[in-house]
C-alpha positions as CSV (number, residue, x, y, z in Angstrom):
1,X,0.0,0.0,0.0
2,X,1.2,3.3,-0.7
3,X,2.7,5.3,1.7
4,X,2.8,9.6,1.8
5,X,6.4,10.7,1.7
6,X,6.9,12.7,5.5
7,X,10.0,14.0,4.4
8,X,9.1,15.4,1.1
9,X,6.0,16.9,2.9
10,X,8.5,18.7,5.4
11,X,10.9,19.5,2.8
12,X,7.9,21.5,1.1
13,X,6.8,23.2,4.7
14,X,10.1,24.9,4.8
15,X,10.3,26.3,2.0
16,X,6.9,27.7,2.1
17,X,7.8,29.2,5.6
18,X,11.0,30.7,4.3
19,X,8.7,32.2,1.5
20,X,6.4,33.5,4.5
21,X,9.5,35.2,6.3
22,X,10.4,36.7,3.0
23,X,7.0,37.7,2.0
24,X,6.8,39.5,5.9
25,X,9.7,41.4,5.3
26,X,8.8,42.6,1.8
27,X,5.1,43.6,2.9
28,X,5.9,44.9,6.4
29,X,4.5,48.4,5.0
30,X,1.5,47.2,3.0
31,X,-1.3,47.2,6.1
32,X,-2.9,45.0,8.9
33,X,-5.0,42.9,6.9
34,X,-2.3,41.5,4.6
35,X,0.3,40.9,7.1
36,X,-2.3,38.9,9.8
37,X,-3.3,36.7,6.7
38,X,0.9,36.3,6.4
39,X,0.8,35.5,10.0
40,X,-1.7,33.0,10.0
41,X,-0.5,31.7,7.3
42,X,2.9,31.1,8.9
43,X,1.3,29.8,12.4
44,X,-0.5,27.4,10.1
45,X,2.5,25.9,8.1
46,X,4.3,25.9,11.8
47,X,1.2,23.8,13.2
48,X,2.0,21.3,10.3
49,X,5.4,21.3,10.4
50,X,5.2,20.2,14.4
51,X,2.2,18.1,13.1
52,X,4.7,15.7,10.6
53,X,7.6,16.1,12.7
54,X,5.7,13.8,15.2
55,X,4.5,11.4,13.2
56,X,8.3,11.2,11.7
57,X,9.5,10.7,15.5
58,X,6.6,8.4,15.9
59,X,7.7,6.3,13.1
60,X,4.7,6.4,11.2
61,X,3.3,6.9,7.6
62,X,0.0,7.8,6.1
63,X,-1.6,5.2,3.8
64,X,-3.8,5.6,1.9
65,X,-7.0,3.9,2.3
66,X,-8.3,0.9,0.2
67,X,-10.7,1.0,-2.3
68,X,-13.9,0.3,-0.8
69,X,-15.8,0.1,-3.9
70,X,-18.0,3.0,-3.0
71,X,-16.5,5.4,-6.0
72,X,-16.2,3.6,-8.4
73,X,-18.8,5.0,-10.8
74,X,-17.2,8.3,-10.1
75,X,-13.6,7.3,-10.8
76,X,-15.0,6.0,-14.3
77,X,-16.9,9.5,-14.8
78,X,-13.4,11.1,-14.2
79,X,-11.5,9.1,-16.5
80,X,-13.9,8.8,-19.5
């Protein structure tokens, strides 16, 4: 069964912090409203970052679930 890559995924949450931190600094001047929504942004890739750096402690992966059979009619409509 397929696993999700943990390092890849934290590789990725880096780099979009460090484009956070950059984008801070180079709209530090354009109002409130931007720079909370930069904020939040940043708190949230920090939440995930703390998130997968658990489960990579932990030892675990994400698989993803069988196929139950329940969308199958839809997988067909997407690949038709």
């Amino acid at each position: 069964m397929p696993t999700v890559n943990l390092e890849l995924q934290m590789k990725f949450l880096r780099e979009l912090d460090e484009a956070l931190t950059d984008a801070l600094g180079r709209y530090s001047d354009d109002g409130a409203e931007k720079l909370e929504e930069l904020k939040y942004m940043k708190n949230e890739v920090l939440r995930a970052r703390r998130i997968i750096s658990e489960r990579i402690d932990a030892g675990d992966s994400i698989e993803k679930p069988q196929n139950s059979g329940l969308y199958d009619g839809y997988q067909e409509a997407a690949f038709s």
